[in-house]
PQR file with spaces between the fields and no chain letter, atoms N, CA, C, O and H, PARSE charges and radii, in Angstrom:
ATOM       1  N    UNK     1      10.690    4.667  -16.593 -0.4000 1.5000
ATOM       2  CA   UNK     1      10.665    3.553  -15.672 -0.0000 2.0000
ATOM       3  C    UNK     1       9.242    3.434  -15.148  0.5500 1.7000
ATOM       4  O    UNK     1       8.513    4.383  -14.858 -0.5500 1.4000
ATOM       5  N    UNK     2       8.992    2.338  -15.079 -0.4000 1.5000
ATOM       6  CA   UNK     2       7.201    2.135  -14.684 -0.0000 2.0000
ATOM       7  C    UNK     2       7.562    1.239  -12.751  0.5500 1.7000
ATOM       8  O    UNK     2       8.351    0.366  -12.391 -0.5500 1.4000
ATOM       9  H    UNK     2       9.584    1.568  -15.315  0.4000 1.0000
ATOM      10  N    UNK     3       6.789    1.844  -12.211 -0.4000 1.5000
ATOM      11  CA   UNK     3       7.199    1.037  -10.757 -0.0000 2.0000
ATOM      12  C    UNK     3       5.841    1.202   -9.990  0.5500 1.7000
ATOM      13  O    UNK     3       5.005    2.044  -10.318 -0.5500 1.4000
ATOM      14  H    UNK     3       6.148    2.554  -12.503  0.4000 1.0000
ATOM      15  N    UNK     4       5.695    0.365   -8.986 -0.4000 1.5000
ATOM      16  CA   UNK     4       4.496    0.318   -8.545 -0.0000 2.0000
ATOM      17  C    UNK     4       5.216    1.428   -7.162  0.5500 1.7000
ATOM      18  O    UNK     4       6.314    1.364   -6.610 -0.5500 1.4000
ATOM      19  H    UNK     4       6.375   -0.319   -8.720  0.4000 1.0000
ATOM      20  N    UNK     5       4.074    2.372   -6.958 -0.4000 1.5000
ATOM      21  CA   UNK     5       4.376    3.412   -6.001 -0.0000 2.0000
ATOM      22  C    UNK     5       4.034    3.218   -4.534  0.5500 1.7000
ATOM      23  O    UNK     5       2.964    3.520   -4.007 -0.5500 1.4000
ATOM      24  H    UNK     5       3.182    2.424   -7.406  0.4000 1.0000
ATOM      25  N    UNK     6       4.858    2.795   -4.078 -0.4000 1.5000
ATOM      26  CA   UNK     6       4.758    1.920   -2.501 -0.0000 2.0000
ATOM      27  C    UNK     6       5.190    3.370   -1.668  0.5500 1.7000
ATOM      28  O    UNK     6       4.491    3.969   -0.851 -0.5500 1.4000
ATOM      29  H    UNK     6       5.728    2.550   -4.506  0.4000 1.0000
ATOM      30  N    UNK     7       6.269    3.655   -2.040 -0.4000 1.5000
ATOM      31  CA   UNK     7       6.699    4.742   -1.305 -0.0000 2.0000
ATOM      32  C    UNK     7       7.015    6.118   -1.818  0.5500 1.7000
ATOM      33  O    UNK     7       8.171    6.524   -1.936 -0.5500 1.4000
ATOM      34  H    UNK     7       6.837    3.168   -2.704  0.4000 1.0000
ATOM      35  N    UNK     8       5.909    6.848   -2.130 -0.4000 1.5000
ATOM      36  CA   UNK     8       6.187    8.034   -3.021 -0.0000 2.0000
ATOM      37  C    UNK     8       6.288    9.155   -2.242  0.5500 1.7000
ATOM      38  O    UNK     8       5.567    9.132   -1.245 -0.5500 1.4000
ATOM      39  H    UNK     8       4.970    6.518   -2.033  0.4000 1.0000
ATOM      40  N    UNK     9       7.199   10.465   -2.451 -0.4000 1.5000
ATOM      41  CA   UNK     9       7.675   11.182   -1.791 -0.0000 2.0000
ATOM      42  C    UNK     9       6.952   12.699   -3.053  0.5500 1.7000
ATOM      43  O    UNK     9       6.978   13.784   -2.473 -0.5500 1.4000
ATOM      44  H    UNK     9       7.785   10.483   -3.261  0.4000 1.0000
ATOM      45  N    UNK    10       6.609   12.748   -3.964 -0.4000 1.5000
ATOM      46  CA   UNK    10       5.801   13.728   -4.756 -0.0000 2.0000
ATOM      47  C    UNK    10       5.103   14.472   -4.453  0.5500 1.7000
ATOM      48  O    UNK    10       4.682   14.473   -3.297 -0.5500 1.4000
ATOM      49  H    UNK    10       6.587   11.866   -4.435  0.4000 1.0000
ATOM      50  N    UNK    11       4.752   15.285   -5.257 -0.4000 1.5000
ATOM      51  CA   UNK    11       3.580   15.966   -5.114 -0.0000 2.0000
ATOM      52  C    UNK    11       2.706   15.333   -6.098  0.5500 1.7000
ATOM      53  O    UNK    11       1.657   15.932   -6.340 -0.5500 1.4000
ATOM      54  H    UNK    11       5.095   15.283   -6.197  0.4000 1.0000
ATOM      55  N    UNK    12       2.872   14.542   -6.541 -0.4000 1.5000
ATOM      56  CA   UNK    12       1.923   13.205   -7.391 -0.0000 2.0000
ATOM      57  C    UNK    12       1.616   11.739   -6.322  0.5500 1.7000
ATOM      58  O    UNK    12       0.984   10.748   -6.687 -0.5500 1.4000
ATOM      59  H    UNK    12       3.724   14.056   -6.345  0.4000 1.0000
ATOM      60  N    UNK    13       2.229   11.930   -4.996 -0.4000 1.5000
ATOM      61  CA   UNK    13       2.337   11.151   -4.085 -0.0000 2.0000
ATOM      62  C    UNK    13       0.551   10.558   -3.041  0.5500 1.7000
ATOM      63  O    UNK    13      -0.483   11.105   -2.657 -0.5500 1.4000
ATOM      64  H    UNK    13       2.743   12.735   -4.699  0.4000 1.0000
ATOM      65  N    UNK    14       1.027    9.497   -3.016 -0.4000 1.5000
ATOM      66  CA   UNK    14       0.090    8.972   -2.473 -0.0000 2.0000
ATOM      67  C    UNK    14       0.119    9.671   -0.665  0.5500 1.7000
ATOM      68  O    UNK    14       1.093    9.581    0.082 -0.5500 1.4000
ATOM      69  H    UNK    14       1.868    9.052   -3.327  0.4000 1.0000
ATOM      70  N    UNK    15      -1.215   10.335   -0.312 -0.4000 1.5000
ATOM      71  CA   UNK    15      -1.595   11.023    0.518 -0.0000 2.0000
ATOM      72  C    UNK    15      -2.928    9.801    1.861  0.5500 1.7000
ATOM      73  O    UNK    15      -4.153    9.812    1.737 -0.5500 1.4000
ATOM      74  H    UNK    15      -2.006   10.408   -0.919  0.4000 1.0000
ATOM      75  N    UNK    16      -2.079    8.858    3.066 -0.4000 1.5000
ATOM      76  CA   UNK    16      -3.052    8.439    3.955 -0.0000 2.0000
ATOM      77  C    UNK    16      -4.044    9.645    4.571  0.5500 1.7000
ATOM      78  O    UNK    16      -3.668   10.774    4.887 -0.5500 1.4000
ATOM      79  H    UNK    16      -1.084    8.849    3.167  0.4000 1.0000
ATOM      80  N    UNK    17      -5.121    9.227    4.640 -0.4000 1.5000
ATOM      81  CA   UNK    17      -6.459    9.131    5.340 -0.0000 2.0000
ATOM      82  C    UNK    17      -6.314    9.480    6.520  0.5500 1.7000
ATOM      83  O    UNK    17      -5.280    9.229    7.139 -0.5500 1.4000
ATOM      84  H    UNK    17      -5.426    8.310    4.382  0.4000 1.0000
ATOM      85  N    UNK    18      -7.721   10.368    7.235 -0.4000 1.5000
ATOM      86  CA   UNK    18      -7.079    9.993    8.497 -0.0000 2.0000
ATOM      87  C    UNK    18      -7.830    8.539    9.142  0.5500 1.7000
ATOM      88  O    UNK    18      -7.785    7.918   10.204 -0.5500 1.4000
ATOM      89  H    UNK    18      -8.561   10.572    6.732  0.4000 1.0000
ATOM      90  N    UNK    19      -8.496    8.422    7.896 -0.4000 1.5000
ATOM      91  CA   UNK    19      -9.703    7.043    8.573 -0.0000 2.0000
ATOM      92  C    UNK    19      -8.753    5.712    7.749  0.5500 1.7000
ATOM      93  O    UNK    19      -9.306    4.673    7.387 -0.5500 1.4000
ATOM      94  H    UNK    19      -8.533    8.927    7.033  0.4000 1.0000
ATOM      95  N    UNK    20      -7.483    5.939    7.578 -0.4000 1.5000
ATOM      96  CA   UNK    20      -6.149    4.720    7.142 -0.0000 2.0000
ATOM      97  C    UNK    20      -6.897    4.428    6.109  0.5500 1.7000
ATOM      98  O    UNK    20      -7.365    3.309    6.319 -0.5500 1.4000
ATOM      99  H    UNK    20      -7.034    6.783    7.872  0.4000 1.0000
ATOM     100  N    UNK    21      -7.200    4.772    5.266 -0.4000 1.5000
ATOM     101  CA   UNK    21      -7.487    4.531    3.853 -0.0000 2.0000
ATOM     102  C    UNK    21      -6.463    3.892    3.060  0.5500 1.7000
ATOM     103  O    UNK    21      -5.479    4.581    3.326 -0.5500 1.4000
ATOM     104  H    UNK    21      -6.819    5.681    5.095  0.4000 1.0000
ATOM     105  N    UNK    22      -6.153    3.156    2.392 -0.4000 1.5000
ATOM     106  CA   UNK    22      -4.656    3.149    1.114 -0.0000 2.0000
ATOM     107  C    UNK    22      -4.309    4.644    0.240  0.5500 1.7000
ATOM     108  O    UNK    22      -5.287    5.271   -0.167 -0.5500 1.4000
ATOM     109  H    UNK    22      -6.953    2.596    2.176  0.4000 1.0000
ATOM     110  N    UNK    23      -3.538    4.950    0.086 -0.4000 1.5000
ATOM     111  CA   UNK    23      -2.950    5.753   -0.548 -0.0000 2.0000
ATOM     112  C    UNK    23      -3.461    6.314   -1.688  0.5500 1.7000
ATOM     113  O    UNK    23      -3.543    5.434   -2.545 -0.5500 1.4000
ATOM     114  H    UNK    23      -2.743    4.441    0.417  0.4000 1.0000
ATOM     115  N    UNK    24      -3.804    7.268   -2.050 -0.4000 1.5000
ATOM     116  CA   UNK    24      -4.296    7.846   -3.194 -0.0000 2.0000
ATOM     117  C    UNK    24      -3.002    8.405   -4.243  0.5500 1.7000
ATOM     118  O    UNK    24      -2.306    9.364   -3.911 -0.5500 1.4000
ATOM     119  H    UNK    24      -3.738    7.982   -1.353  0.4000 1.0000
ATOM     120  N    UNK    25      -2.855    7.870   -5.176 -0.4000 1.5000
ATOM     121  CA   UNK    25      -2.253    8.184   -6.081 -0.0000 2.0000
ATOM     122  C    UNK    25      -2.771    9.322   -7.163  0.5500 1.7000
ATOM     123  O    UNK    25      -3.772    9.269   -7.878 -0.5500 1.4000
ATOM     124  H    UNK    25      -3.421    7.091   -5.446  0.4000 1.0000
ATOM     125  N    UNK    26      -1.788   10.357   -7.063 -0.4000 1.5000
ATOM     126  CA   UNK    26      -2.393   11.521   -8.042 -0.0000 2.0000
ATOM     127  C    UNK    26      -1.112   11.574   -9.057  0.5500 1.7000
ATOM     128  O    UNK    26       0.019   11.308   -8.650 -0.5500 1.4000
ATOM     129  H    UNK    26      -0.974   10.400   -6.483  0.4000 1.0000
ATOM     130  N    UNK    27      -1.396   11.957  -10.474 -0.4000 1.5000
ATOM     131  CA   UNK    27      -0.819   12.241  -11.227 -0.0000 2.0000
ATOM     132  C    UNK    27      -0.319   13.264  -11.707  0.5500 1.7000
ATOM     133  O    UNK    27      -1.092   14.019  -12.298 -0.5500 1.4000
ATOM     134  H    UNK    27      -2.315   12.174  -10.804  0.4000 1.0000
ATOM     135  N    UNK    28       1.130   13.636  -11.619 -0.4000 1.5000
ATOM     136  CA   UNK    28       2.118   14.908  -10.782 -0.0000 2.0000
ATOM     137  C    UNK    28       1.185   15.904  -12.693  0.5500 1.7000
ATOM     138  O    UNK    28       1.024   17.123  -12.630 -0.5500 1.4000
ATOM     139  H    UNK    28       1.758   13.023  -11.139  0.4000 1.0000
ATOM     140  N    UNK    29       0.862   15.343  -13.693 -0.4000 1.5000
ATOM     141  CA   UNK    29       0.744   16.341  -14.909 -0.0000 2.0000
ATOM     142  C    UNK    29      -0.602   16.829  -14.820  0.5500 1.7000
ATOM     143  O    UNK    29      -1.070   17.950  -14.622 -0.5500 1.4000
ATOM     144  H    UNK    29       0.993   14.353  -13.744  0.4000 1.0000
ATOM     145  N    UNK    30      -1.139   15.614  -15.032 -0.4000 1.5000
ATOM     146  CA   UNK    30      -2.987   16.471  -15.013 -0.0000 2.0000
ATOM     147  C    UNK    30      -3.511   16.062  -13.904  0.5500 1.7000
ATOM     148  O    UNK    30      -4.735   16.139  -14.016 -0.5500 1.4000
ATOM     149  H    UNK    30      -0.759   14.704  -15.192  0.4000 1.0000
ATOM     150  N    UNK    31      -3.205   15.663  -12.884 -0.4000 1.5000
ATOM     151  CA   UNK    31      -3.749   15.521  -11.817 -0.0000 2.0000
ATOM     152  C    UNK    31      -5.174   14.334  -11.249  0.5500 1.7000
ATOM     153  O    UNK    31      -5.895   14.330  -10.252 -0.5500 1.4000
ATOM     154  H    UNK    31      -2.212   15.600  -12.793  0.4000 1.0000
ATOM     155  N    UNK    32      -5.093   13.649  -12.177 -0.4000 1.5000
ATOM     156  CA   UNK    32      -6.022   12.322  -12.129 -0.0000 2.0000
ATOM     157  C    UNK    32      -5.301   11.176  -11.280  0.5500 1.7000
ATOM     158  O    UNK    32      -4.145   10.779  -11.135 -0.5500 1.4000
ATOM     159  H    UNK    32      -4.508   13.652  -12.987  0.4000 1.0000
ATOM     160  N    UNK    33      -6.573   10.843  -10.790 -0.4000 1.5000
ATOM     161  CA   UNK    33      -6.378   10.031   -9.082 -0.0000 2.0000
ATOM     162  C    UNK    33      -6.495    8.309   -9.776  0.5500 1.7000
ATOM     163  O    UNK    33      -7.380    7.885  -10.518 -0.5500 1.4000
ATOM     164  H    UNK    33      -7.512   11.165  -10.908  0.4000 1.0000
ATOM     165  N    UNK    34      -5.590    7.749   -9.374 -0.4000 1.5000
ATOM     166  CA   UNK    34      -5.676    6.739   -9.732 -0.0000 2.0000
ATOM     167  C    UNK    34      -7.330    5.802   -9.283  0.5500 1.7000
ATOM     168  O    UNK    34      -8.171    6.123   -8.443 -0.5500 1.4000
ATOM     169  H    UNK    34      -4.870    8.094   -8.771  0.4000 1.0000
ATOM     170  N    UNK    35      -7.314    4.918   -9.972 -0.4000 1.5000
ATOM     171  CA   UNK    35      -8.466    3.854   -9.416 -0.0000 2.0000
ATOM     172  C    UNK    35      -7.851    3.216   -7.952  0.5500 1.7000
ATOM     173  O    UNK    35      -8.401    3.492   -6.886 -0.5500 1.4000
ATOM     174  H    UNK    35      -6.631    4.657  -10.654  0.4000 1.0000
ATOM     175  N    UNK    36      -6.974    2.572   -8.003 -0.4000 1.5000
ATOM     176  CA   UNK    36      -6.901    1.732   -7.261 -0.0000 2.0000
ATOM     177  C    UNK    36      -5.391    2.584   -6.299  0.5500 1.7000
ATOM     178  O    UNK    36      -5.014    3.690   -6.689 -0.5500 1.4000
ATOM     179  H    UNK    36      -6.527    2.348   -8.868  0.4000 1.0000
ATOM     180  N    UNK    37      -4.775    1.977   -5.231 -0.4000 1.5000
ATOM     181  CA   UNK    37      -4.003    1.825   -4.536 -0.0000 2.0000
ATOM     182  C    UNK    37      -2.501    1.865   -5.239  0.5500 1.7000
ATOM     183  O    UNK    37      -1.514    2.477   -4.830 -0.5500 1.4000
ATOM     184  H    UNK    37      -5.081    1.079   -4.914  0.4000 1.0000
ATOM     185  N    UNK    38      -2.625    1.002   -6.462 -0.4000 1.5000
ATOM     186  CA   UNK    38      -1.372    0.595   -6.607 -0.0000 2.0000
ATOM     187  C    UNK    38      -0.711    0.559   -7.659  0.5500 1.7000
ATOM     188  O    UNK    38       0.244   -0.204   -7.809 -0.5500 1.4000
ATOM     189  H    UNK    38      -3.426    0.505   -6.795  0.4000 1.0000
ATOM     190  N    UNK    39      -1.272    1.676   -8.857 -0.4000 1.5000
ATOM     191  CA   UNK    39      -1.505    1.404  -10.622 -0.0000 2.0000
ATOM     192  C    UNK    39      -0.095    0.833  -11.130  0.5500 1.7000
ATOM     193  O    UNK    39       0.667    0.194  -10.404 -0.5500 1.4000
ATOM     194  H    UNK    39      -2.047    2.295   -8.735  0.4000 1.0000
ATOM     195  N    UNK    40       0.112    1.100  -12.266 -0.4000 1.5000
ATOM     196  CA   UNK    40       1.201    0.430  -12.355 -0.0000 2.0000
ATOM     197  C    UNK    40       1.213    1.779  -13.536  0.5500 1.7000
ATOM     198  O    UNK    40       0.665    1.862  -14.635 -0.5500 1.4000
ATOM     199  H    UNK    40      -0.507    1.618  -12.856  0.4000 1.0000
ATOM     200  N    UNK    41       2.072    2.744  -12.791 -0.4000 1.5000
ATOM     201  CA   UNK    41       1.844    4.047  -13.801 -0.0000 2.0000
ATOM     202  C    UNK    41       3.527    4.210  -14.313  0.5500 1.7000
ATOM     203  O    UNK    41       4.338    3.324  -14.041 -0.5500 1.4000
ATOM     204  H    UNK    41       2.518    2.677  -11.898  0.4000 1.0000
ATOM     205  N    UNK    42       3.876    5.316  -14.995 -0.4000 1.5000
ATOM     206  CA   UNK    42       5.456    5.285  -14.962 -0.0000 2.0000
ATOM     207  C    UNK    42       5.988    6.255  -13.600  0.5500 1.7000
ATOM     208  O    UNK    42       5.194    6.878  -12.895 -0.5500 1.4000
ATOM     209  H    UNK    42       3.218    6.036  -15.216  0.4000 1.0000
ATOM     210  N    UNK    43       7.240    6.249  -13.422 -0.4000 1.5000
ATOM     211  CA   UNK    43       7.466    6.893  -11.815 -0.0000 2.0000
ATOM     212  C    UNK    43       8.469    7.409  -12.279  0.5500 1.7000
ATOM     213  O    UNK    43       9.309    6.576  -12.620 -0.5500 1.4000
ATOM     214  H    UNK    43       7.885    5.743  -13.995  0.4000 1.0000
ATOM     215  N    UNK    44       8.883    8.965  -12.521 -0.4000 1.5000
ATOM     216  CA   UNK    44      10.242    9.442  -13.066 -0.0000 2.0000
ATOM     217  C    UNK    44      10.589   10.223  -11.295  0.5500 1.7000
ATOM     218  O    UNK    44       9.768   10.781  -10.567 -0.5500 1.4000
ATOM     219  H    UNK    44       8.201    9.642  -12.244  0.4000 1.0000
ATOM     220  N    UNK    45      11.893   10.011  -11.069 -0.4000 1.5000
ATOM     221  CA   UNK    45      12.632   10.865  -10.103 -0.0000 2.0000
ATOM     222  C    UNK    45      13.417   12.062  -10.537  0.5500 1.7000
ATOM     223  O    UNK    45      14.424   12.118  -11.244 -0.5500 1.4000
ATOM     224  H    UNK    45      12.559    9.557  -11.660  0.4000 1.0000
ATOM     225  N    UNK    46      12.695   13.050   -9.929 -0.4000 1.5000
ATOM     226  CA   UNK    46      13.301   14.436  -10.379 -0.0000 2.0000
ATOM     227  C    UNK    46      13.544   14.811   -8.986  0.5500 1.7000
ATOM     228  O    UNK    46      12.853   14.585   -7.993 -0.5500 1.4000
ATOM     229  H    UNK    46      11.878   13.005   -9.356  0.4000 1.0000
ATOM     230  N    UNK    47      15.010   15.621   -9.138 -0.4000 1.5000
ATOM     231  CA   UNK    47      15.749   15.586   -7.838 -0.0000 2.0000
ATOM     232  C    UNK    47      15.631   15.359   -6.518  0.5500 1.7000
ATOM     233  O    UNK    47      15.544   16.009   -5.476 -0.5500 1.4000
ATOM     234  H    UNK    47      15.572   15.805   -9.944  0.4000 1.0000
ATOM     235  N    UNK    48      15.658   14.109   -6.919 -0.4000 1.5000
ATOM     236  CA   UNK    48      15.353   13.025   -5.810 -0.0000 2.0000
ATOM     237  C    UNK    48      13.738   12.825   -5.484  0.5500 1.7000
ATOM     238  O    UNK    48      13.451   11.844   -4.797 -0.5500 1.4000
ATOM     239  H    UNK    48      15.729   13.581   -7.765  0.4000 1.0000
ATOM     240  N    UNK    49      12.807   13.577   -5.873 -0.4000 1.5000
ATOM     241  CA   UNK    49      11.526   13.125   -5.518 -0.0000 2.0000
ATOM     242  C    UNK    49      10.952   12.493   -6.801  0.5500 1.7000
ATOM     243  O    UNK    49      11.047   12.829   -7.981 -0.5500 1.4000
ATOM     244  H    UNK    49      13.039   14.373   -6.430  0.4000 1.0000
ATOM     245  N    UNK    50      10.288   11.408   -6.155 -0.4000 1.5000
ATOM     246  CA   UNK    50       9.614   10.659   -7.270 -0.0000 2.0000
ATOM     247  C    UNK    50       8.197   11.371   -7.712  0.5500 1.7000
ATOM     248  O    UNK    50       7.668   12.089   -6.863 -0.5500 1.4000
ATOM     249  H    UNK    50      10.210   11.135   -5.197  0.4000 1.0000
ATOM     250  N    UNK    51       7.560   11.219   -8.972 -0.4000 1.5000
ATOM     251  CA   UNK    51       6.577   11.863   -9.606 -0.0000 2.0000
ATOM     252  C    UNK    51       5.847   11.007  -10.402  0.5500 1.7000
ATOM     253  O    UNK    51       6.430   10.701  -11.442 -0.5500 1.4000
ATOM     254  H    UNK    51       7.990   10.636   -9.661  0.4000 1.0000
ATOM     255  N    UNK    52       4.831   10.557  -10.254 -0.4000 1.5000
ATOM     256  CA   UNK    52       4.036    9.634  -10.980 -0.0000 2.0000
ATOM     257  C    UNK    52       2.853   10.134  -12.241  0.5500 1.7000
ATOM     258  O    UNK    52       1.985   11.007  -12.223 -0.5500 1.4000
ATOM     259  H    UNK    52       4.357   10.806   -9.409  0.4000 1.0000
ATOM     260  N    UNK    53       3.252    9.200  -13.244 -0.4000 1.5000
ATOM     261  CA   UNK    53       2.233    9.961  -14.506 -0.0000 2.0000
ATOM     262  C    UNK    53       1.335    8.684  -15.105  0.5500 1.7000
ATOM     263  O    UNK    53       1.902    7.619  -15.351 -0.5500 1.4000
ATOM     264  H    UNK    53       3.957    8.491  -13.259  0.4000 1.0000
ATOM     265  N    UNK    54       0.314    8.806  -15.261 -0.4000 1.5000
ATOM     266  CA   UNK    54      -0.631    8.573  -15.845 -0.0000 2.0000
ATOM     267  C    UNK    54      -0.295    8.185  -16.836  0.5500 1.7000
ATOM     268  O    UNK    54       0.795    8.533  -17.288 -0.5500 1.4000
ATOM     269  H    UNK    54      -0.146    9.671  -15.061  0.4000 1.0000
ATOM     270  N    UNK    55      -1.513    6.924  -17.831 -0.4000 1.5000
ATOM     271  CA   UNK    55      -0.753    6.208  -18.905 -0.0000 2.0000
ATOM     272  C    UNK    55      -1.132    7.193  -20.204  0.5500 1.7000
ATOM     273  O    UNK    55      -0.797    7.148  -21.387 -0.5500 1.4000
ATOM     274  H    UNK    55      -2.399    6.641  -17.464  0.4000 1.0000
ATOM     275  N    UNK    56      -1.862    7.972  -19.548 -0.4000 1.5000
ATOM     276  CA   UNK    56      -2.271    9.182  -21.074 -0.0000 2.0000
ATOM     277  C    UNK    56      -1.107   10.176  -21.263  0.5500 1.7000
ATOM     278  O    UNK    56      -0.605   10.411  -22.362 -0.5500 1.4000
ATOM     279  H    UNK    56      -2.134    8.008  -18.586  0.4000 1.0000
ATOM     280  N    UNK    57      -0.664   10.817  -19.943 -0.4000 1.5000
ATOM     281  CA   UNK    57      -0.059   11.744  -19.808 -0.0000 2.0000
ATOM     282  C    UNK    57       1.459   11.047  -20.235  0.5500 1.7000
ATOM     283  O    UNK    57       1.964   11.583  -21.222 -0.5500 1.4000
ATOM     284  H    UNK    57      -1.072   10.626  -19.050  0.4000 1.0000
ATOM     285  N    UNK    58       2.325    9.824  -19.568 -0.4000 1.5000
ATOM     286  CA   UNK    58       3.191    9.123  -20.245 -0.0000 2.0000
ATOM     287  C    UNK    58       3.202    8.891  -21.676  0.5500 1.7000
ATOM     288  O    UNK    58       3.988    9.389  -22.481 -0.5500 1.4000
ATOM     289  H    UNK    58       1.915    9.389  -18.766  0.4000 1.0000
ATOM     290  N    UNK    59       2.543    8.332  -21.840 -0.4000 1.5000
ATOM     291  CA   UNK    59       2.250    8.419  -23.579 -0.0000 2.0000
ATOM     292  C    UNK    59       2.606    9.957  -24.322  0.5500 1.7000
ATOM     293  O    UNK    59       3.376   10.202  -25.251 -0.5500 1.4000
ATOM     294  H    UNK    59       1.904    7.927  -21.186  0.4000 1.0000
ATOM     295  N    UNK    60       1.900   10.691  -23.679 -0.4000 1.5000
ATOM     296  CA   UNK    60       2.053   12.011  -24.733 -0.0000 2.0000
ATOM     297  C    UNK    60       3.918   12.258  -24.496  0.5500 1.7000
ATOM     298  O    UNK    60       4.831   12.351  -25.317 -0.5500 1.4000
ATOM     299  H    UNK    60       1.275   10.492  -22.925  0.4000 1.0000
ATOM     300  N    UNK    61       3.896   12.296  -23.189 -0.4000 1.5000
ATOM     301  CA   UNK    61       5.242   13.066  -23.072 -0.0000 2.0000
ATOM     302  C    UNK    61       6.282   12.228  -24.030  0.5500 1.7000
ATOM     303  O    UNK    61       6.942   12.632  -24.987 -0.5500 1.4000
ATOM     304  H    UNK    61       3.154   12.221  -22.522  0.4000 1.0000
ATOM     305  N    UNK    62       6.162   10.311  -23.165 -0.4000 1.5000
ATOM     306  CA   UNK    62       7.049    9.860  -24.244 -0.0000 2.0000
ATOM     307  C    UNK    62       7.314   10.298  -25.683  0.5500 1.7000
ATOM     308  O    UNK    62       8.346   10.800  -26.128 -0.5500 1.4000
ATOM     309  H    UNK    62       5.626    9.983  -22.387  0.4000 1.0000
ATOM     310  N    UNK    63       5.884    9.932  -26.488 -0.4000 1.5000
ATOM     311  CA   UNK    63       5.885   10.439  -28.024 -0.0000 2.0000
ATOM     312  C    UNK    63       6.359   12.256  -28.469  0.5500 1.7000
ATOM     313  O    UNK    63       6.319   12.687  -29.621 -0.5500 1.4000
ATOM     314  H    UNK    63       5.046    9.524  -26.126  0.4000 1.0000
ATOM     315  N    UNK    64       6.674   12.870  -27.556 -0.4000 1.5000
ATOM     316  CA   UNK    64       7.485   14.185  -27.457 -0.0000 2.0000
ATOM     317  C    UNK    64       8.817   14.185  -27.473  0.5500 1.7000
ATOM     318  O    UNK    64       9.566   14.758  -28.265 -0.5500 1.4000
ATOM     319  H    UNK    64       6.707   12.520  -26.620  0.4000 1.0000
ATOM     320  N    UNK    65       9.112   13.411  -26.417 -0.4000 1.5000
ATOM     321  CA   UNK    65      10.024   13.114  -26.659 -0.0000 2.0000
ATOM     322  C    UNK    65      11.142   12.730  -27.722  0.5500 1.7000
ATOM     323  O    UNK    65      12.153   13.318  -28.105 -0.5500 1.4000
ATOM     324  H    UNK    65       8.504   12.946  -25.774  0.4000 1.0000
ATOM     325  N    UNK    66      10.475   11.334  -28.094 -0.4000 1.5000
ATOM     326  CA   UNK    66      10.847   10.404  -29.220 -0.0000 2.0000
ATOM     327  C    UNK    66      10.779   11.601  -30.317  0.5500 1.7000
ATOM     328  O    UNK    66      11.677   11.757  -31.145 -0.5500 1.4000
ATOM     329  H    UNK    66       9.654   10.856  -27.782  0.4000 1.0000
ATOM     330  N    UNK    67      10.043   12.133  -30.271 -0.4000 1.5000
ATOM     331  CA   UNK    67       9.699   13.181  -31.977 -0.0000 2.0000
ATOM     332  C    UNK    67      11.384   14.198  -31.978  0.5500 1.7000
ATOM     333  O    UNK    67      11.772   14.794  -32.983 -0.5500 1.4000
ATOM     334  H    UNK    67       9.314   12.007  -29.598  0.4000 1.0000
ATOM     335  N    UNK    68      11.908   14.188  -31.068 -0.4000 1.5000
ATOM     336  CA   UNK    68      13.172   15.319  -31.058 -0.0000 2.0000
ATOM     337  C    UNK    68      14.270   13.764  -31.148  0.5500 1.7000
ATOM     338  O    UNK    68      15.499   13.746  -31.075 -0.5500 1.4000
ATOM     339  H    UNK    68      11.593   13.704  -30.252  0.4000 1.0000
ATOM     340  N    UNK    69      13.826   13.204  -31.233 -0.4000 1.5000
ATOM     341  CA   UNK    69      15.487   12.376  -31.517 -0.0000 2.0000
ATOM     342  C    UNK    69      15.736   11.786  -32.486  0.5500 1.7000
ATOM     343  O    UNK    69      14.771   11.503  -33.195 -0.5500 1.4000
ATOM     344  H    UNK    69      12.828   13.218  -31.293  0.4000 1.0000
ATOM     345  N    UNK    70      16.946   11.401  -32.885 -0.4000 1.5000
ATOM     346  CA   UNK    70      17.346   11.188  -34.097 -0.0000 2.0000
ATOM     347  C    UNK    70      16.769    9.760  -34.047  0.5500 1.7000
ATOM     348  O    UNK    70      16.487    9.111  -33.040 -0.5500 1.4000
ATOM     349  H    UNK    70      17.731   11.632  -32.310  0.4000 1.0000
ATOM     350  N    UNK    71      16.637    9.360  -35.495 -0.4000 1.5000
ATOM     351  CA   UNK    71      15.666    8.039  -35.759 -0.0000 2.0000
ATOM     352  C    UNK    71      16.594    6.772  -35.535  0.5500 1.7000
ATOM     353  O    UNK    71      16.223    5.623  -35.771 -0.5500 1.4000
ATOM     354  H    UNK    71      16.866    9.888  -36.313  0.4000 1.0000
ATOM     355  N    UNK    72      18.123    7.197  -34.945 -0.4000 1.5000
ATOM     356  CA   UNK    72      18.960    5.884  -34.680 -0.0000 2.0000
ATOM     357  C    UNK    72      18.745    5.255  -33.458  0.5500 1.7000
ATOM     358  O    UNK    72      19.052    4.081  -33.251 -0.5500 1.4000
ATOM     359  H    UNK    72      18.425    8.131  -34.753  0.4000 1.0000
ATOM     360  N    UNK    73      17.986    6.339  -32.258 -0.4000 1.5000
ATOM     361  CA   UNK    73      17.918    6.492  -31.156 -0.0000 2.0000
ATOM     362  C    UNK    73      16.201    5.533  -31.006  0.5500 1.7000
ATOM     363  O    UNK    73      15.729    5.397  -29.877 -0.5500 1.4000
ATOM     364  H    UNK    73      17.736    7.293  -32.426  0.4000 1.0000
ATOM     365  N    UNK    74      15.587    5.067  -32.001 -0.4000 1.5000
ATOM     366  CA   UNK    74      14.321    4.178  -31.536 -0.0000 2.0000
ATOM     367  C    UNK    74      14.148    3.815  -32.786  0.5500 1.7000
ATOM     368  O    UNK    74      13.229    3.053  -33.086 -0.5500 1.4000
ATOM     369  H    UNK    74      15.970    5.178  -32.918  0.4000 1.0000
């Protein structure tokens, strides 16, 4: 699921400033800070906290994924 991270509860979670900055988005795998405020990264919820990944780090995992499933499944 890809969602824009308004309200992230992670440890990939966007962290305010104390000078009210916008939100810094970090990426729960390798740890790269988004550019902007608001990326449009994928957002998986693992028990109950949301975790945001990067379009490199999404990519790999997806294609890991996909490689273990049967070829009816994509």
């Amino acid at each position: 699921m890809t969602s824009l991270p308004e309200d992230s509860d992670s440890t990939g979670s966007p962290s305010r400033s104390d000078a009210g900055e916008a939100p810094k988005i970090v990426c729960a795998r390798c740890g790269t800070a988004a550019d902007g405020p608001r990326p449009m990264w994928t957002c998986s919820v693992e028990d109950g906290t949301r975790h945001y990944f990067c379009d490199d780090c999404a990519r790999v995992n997806l294609s890991a994924i996909e490689g273990r499933l049967d070829s009816a499944w994509w």
